[in-house]
ModelCIF file with pLDDT and N, C-alpha, C, O atoms, coordinates in Angstrom:
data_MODEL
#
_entry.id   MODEL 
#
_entity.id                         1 
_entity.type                       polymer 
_entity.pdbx_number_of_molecules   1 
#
_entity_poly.entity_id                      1 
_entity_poly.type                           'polypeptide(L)' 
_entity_poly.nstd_linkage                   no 
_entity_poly.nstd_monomer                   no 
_entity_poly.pdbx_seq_one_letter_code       
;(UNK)(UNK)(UNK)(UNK)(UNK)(UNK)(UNK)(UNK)(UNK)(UNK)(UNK)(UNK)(UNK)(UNK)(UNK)(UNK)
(UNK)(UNK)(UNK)(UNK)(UNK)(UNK)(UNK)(UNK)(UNK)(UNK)(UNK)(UNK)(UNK)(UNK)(UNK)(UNK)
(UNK)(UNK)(UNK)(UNK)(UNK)(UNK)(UNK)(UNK)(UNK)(UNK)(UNK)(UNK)(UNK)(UNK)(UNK)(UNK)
(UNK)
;
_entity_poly.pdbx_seq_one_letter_code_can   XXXXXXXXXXXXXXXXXXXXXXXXXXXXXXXXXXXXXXXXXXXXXXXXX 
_entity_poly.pdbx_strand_id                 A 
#
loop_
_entity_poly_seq.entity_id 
_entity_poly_seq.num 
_entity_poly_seq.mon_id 
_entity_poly_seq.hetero 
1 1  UNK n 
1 2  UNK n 
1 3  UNK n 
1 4  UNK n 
1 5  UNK n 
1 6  UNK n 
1 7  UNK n 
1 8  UNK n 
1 9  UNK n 
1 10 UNK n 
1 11 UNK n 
1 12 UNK n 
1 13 UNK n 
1 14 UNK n 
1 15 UNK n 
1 16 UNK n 
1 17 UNK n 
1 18 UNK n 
1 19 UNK n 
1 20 UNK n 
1 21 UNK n 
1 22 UNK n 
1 23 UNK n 
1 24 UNK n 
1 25 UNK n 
1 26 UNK n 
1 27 UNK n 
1 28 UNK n 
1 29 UNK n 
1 30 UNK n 
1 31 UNK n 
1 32 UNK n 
1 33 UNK n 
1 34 UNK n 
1 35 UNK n 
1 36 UNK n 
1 37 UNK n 
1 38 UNK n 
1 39 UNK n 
1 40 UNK n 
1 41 UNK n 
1 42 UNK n 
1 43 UNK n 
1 44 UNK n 
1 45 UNK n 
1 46 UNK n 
1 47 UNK n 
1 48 UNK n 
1 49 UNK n 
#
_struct_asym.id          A 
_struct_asym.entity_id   1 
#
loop_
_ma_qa_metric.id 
_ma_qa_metric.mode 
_ma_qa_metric.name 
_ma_qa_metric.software_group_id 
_ma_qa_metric.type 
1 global pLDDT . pLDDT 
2 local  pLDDT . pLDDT 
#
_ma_qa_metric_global.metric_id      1 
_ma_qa_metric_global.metric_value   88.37 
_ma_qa_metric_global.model_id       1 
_ma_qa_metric_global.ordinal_id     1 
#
loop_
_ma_qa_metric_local.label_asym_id 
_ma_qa_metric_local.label_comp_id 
_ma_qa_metric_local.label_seq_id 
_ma_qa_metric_local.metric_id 
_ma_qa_metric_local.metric_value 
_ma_qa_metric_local.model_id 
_ma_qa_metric_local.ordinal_id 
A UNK 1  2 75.00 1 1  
A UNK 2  2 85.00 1 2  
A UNK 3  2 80.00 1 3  
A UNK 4  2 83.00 1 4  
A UNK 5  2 90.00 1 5  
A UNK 6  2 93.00 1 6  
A UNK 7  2 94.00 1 7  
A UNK 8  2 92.00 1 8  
A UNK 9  2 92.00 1 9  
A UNK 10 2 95.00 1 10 
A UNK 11 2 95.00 1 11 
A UNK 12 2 94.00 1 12 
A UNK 13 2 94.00 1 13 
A UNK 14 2 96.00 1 14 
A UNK 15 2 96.00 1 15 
A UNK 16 2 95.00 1 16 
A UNK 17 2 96.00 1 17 
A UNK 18 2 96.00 1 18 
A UNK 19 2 96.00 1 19 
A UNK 20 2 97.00 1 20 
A UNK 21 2 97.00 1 21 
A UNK 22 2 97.00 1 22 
A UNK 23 2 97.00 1 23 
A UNK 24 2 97.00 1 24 
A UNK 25 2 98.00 1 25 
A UNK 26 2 97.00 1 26 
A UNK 27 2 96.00 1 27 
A UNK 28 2 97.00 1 28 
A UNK 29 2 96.00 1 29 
A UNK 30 2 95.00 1 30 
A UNK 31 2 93.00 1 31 
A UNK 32 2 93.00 1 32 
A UNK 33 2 92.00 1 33 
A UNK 34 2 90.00 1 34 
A UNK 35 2 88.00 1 35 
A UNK 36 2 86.00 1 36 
A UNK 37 2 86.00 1 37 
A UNK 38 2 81.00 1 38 
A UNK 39 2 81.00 1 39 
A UNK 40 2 81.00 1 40 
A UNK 41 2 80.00 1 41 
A UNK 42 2 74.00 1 42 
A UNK 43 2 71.00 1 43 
A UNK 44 2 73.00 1 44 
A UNK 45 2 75.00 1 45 
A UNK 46 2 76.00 1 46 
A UNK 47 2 72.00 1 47 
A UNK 48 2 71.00 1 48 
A UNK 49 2 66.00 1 49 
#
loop_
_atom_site.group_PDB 
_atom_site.id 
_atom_site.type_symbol 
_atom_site.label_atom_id 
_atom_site.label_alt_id 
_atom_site.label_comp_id 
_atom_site.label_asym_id 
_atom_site.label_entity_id 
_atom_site.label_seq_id 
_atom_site.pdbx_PDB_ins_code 
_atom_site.Cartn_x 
_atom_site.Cartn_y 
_atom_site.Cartn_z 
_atom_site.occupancy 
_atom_site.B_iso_or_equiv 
_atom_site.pdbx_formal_charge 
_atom_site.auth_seq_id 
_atom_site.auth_comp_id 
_atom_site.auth_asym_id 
_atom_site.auth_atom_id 
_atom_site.pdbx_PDB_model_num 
ATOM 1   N N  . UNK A 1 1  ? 3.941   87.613  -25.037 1.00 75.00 ? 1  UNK A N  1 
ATOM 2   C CA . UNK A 1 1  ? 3.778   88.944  -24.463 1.00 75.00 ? 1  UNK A CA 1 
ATOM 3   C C  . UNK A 1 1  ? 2.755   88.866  -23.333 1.00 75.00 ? 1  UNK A C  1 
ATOM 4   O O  . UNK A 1 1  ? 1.716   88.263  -23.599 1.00 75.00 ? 1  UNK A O  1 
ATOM 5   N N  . UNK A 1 2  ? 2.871   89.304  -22.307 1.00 85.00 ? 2  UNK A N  1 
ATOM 6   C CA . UNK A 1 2  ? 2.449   89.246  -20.798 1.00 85.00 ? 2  UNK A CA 1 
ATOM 7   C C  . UNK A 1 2  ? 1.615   90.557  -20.999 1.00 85.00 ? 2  UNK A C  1 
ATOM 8   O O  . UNK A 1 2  ? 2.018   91.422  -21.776 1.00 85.00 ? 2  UNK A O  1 
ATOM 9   N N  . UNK A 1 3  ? 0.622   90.676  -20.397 1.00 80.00 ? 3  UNK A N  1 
ATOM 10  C CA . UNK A 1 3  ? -0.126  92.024  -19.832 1.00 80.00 ? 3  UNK A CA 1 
ATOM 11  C C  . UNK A 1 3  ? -0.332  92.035  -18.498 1.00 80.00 ? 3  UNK A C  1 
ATOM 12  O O  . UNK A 1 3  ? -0.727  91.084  -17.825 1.00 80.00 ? 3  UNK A O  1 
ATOM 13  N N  . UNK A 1 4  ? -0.139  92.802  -18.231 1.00 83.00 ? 4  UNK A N  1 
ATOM 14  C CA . UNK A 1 4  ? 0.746   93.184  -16.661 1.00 83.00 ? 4  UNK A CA 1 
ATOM 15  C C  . UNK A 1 4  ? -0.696  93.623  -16.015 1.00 83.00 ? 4  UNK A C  1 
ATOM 16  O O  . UNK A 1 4  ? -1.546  94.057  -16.794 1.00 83.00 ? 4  UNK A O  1 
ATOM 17  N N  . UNK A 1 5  ? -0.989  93.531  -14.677 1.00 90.00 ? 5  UNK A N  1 
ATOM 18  C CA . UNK A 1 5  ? -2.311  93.215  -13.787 1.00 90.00 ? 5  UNK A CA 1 
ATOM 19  C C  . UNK A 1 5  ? -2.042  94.678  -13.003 1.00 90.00 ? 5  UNK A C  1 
ATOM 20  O O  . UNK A 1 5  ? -1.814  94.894  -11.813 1.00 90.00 ? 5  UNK A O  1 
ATOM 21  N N  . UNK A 1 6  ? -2.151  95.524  -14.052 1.00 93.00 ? 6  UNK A N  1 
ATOM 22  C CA . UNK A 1 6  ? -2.735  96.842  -13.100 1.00 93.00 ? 6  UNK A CA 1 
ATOM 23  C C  . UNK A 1 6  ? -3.346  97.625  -14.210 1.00 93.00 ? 6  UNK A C  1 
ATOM 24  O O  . UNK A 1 6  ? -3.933  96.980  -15.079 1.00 93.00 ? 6  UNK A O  1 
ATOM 25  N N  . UNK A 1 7  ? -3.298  98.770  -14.296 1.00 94.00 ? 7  UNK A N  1 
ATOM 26  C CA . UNK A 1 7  ? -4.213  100.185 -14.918 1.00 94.00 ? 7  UNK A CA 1 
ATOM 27  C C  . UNK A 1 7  ? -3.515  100.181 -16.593 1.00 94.00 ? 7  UNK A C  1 
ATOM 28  O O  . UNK A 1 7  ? -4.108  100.341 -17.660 1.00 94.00 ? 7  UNK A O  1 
ATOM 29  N N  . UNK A 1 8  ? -2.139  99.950  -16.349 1.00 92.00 ? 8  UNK A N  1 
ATOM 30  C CA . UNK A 1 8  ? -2.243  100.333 -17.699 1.00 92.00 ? 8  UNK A CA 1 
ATOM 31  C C  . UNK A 1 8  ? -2.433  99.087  -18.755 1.00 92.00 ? 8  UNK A C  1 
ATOM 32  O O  . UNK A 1 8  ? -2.519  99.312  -19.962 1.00 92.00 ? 8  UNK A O  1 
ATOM 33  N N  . UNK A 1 9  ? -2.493  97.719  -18.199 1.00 92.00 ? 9  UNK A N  1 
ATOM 34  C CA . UNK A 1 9  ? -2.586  96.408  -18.312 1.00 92.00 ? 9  UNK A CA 1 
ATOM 35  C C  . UNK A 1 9  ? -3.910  96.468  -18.872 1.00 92.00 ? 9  UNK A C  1 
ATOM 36  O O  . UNK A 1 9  ? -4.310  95.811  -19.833 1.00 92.00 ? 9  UNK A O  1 
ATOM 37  N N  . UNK A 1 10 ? -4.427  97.139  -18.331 1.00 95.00 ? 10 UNK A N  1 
ATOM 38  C CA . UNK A 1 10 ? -6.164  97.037  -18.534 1.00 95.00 ? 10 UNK A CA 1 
ATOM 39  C C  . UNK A 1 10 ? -6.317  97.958  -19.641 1.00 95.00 ? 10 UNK A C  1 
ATOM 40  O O  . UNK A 1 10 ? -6.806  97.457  -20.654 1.00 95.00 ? 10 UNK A O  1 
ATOM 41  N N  . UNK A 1 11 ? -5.912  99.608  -19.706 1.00 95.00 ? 11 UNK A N  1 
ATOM 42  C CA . UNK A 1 11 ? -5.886  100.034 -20.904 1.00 95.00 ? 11 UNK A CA 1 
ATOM 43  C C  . UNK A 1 11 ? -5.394  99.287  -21.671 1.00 95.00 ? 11 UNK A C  1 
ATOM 44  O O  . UNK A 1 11 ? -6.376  99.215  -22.409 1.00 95.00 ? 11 UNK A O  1 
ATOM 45  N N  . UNK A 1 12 ? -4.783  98.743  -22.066 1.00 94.00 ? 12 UNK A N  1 
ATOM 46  C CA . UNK A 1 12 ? -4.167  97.861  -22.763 1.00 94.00 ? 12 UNK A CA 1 
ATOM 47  C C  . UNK A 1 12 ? -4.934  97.029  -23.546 1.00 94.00 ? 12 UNK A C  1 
ATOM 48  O O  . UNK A 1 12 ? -5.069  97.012  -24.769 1.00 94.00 ? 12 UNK A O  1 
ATOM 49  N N  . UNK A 1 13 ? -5.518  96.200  -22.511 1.00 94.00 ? 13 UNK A N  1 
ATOM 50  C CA . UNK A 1 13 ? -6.401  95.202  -22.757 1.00 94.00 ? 13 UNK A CA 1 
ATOM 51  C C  . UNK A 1 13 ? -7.788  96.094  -23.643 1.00 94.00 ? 13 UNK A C  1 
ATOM 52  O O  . UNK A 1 13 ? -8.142  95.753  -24.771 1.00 94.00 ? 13 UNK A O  1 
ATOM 53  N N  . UNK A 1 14 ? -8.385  97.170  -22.927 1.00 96.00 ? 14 UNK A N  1 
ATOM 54  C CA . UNK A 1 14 ? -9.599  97.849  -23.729 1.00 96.00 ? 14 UNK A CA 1 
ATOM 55  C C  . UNK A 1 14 ? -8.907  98.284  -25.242 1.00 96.00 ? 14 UNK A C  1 
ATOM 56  O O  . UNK A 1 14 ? -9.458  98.021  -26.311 1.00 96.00 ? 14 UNK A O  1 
ATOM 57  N N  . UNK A 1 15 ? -8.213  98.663  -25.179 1.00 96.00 ? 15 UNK A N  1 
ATOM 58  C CA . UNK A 1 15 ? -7.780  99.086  -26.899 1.00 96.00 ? 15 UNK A CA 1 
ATOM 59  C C  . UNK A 1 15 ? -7.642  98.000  -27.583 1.00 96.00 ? 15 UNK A C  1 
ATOM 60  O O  . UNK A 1 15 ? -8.305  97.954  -28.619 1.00 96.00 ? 15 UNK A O  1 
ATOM 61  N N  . UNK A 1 16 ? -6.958  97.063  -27.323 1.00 95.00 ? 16 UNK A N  1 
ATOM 62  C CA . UNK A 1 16 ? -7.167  95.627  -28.250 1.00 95.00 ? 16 UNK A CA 1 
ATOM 63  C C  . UNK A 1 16 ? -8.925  95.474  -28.405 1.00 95.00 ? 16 UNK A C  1 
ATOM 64  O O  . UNK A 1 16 ? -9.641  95.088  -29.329 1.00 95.00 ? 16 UNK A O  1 
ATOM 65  N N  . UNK A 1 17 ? -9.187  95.944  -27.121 1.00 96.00 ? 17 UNK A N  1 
ATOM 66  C CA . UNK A 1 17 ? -10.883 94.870  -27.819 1.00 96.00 ? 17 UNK A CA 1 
ATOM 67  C C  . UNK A 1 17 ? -11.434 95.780  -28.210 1.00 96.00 ? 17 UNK A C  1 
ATOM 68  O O  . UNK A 1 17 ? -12.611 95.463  -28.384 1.00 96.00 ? 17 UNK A O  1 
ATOM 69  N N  . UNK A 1 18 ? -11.214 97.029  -28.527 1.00 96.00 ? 18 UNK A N  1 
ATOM 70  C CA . UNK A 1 18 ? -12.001 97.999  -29.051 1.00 96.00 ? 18 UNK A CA 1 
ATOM 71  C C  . UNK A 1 18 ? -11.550 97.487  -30.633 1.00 96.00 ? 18 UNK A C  1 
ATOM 72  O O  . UNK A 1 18 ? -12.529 97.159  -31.303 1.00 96.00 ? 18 UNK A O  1 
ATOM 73  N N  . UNK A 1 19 ? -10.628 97.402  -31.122 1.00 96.00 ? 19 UNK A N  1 
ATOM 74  C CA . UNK A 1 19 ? -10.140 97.046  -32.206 1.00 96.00 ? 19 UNK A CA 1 
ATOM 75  C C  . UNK A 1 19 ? -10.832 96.049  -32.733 1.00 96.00 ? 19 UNK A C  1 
ATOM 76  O O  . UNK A 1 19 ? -11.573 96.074  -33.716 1.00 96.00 ? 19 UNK A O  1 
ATOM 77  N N  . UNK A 1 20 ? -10.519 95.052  -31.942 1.00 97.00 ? 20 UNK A N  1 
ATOM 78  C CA . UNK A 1 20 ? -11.269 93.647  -32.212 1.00 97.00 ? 20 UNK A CA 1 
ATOM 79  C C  . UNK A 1 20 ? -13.058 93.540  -32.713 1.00 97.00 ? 20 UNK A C  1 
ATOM 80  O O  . UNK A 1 20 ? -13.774 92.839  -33.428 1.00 97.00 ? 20 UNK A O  1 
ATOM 81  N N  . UNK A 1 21 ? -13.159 94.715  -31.817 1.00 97.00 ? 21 UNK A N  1 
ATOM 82  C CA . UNK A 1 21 ? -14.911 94.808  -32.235 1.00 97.00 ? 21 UNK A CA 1 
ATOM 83  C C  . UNK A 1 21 ? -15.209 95.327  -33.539 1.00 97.00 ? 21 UNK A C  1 
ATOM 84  O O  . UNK A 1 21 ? -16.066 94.858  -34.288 1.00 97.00 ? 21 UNK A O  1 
ATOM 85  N N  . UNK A 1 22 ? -14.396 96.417  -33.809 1.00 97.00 ? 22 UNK A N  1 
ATOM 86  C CA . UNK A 1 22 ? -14.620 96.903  -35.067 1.00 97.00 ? 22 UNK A CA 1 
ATOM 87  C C  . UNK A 1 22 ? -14.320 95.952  -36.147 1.00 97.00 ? 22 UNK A C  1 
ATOM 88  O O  . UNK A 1 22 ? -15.026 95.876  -37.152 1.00 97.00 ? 22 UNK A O  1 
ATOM 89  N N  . UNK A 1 23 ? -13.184 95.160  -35.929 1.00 97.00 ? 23 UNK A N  1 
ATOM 90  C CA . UNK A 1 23 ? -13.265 93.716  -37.177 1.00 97.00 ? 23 UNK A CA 1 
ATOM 91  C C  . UNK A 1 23 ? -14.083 92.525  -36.874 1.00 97.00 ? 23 UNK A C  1 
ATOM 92  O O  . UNK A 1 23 ? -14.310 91.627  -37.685 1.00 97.00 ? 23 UNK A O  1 
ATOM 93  N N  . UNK A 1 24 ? -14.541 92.576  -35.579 1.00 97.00 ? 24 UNK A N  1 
ATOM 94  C CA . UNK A 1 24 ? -15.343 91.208  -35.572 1.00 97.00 ? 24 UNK A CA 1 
ATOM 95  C C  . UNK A 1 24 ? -17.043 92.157  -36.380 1.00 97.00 ? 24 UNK A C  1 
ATOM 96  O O  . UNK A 1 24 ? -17.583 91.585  -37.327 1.00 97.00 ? 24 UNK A O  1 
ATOM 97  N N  . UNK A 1 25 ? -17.576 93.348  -35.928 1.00 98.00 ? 25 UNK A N  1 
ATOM 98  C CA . UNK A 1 25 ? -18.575 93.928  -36.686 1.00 98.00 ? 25 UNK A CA 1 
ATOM 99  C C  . UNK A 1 25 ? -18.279 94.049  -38.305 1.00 98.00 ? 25 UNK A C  1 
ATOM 100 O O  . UNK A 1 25 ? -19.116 93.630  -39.104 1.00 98.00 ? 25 UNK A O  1 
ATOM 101 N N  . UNK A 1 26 ? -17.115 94.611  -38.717 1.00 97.00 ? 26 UNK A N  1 
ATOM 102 C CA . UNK A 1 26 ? -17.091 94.510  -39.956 1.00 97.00 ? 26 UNK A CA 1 
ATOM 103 C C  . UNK A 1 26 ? -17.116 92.914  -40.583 1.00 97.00 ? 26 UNK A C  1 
ATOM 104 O O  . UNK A 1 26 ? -17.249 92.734  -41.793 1.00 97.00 ? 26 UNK A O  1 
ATOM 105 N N  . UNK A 1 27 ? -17.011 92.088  -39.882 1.00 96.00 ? 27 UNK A N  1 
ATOM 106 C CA . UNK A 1 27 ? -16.808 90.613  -40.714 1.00 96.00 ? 27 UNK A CA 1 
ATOM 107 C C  . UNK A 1 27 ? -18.214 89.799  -40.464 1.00 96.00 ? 27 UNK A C  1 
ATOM 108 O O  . UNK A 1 27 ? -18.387 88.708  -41.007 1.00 96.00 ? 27 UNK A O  1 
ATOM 109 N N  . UNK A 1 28 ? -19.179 90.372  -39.635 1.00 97.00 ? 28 UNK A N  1 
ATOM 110 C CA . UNK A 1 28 ? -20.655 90.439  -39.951 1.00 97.00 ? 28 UNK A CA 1 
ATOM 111 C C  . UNK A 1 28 ? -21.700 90.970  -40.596 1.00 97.00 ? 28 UNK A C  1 
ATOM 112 O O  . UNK A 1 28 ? -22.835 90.545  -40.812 1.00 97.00 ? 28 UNK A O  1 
ATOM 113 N N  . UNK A 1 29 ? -20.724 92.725  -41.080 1.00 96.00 ? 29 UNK A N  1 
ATOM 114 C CA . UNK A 1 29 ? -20.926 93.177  -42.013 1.00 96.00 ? 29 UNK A CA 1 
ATOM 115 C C  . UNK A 1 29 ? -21.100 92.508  -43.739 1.00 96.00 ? 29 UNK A C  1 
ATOM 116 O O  . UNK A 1 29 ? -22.071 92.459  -44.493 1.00 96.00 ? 29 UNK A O  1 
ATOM 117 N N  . UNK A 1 30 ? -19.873 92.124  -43.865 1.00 95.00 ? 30 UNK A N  1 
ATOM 118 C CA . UNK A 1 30 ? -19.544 91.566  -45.145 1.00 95.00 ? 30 UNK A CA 1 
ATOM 119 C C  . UNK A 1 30 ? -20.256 90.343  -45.025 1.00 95.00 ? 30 UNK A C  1 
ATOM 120 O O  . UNK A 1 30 ? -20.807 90.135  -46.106 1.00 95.00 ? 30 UNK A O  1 
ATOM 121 N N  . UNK A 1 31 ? -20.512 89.395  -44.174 1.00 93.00 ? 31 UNK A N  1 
ATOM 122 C CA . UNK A 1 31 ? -21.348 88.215  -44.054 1.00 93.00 ? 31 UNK A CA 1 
ATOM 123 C C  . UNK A 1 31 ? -23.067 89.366  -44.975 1.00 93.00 ? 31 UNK A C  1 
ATOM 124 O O  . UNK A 1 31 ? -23.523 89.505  -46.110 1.00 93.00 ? 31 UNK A O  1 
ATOM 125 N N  . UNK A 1 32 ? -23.269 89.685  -44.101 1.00 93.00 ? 32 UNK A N  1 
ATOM 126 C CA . UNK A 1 32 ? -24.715 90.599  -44.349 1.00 93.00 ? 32 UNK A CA 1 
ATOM 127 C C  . UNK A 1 32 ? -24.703 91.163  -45.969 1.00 93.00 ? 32 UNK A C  1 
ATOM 128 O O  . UNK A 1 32 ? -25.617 91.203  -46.793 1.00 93.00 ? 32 UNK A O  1 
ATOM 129 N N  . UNK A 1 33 ? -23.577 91.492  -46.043 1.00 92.00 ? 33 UNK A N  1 
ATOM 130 C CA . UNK A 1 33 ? -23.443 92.135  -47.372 1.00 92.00 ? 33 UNK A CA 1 
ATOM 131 C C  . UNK A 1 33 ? -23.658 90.847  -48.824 1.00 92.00 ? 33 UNK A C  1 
ATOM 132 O O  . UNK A 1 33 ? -24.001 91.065  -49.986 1.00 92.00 ? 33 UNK A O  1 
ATOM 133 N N  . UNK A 1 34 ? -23.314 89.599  -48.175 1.00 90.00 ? 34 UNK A N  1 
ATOM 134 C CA . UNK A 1 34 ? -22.936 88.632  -49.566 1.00 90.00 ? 34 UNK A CA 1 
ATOM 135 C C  . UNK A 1 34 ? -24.378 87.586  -49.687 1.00 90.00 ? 34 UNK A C  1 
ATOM 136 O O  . UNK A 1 34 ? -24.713 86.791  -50.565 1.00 90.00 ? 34 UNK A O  1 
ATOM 137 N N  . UNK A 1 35 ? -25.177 88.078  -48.101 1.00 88.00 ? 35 UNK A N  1 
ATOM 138 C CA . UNK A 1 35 ? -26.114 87.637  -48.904 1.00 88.00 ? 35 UNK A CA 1 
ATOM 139 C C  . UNK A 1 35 ? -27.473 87.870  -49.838 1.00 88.00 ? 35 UNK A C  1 
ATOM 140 O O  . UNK A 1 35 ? -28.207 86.921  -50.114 1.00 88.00 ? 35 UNK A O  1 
ATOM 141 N N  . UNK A 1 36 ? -27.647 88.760  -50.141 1.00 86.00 ? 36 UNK A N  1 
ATOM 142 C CA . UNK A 1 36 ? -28.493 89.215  -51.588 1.00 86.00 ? 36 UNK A CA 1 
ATOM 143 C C  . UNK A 1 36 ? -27.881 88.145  -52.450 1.00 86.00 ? 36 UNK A C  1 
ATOM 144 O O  . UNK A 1 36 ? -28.526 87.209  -52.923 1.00 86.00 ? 36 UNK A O  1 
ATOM 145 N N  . UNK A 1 37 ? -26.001 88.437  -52.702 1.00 86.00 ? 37 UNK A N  1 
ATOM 146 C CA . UNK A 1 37 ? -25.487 87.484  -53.690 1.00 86.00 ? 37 UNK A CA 1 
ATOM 147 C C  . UNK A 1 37 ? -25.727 86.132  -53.563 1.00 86.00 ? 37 UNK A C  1 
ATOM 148 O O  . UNK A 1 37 ? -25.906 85.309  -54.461 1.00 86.00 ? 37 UNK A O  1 
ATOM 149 N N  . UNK A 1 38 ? -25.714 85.952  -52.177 1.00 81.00 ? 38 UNK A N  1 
ATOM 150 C CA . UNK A 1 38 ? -26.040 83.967  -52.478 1.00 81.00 ? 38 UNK A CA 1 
ATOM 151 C C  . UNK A 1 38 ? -27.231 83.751  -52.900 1.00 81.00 ? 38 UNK A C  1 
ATOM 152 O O  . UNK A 1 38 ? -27.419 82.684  -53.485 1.00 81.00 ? 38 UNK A O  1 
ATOM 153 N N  . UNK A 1 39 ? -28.133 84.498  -52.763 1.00 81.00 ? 39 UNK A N  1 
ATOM 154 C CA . UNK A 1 39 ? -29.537 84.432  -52.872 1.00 81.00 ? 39 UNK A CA 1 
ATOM 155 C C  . UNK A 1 39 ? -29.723 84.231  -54.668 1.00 81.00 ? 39 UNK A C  1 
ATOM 156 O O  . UNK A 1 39 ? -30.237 83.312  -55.306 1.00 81.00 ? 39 UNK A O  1 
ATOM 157 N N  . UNK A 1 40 ? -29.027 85.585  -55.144 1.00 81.00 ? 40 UNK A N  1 
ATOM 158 C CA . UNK A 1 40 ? -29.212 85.689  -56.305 1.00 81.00 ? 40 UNK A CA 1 
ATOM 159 C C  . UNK A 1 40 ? -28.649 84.101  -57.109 1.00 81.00 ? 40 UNK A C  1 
ATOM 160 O O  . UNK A 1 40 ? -28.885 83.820  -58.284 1.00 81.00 ? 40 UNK A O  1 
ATOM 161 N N  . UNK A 1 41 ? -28.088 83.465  -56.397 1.00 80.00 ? 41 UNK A N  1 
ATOM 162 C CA . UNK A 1 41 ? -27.268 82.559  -57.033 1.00 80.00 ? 41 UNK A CA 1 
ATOM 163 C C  . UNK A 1 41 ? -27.993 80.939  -56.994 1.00 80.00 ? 41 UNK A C  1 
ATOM 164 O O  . UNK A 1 41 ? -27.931 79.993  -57.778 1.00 80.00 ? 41 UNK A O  1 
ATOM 165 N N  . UNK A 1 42 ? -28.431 81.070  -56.173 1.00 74.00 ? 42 UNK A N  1 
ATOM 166 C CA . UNK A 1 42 ? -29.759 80.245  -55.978 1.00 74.00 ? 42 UNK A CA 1 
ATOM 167 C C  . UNK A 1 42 ? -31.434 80.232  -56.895 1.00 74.00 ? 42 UNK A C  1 
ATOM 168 O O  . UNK A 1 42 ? -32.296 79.358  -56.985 1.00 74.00 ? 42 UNK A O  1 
ATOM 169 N N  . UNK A 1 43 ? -31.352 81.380  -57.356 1.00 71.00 ? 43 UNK A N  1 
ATOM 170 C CA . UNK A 1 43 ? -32.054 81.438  -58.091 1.00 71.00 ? 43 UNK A CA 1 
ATOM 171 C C  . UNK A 1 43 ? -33.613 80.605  -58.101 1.00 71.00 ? 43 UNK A C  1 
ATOM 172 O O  . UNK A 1 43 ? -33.268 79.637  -58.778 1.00 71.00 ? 43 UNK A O  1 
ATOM 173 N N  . UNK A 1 44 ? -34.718 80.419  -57.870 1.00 73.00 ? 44 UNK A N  1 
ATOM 174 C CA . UNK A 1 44 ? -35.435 79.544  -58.871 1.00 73.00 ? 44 UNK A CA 1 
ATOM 175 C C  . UNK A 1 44 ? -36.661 79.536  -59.883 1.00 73.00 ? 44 UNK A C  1 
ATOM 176 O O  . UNK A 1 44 ? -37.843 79.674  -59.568 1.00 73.00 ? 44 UNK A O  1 
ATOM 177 N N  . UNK A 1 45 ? -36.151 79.350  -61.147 1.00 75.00 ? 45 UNK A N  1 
ATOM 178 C CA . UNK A 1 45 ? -37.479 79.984  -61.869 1.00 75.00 ? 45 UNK A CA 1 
ATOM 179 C C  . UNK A 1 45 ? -38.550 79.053  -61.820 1.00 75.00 ? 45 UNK A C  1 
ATOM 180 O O  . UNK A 1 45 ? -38.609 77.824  -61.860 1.00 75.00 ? 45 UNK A O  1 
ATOM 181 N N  . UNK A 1 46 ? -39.747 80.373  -61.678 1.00 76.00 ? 46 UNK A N  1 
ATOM 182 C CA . UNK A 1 46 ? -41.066 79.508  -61.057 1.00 76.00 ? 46 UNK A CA 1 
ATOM 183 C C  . UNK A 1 46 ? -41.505 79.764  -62.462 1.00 76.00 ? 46 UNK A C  1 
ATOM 184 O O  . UNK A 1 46 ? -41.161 80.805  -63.021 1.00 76.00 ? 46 UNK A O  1 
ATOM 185 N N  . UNK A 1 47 ? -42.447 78.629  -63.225 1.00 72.00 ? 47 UNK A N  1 
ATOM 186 C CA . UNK A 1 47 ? -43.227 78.702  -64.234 1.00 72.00 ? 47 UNK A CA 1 
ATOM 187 C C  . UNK A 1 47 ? -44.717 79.372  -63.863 1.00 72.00 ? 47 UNK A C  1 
ATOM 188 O O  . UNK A 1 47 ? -45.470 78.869  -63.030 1.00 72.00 ? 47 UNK A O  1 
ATOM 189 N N  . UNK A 1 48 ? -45.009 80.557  -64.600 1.00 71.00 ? 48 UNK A N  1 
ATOM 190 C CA . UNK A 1 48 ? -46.768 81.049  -64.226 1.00 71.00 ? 48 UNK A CA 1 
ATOM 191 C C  . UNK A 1 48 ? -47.694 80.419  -64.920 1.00 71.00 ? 48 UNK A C  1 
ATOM 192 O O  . UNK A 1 48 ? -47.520 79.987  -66.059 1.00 71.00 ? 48 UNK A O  1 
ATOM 193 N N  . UNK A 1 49 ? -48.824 80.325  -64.210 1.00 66.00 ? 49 UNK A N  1 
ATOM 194 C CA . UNK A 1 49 ? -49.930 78.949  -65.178 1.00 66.00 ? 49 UNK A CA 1 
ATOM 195 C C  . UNK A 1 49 ? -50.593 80.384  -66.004 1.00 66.00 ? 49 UNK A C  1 
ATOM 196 O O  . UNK A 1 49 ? -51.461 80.254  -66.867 1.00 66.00 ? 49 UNK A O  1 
#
């Protein structure tokens, strides 16, 4: 599929990347979100004197 080199080519083009942003932010989201969990998973118990 070709996108054609004038006005509506370009709308075109902005709605894909508007899209794109919202899943490339949400998939930094969920990165952000899992780590508490890795953390928790790592764990290390410290002994107190």
């Amino acid at each position: 599929m070709k996108i054609p080199d004038s006005i509506e080519g370009a709308a075109l083009l902005s709605i894909i990347d508007f899209f794109l942003s919202f899943i490339f932010i949400a998939g930094i989201g969920v990165i952000l979100y899992l780590f508490p969990l890795l953390n928790k998973l790592g764990e290390v118990k410290e002994d107190e004197f």
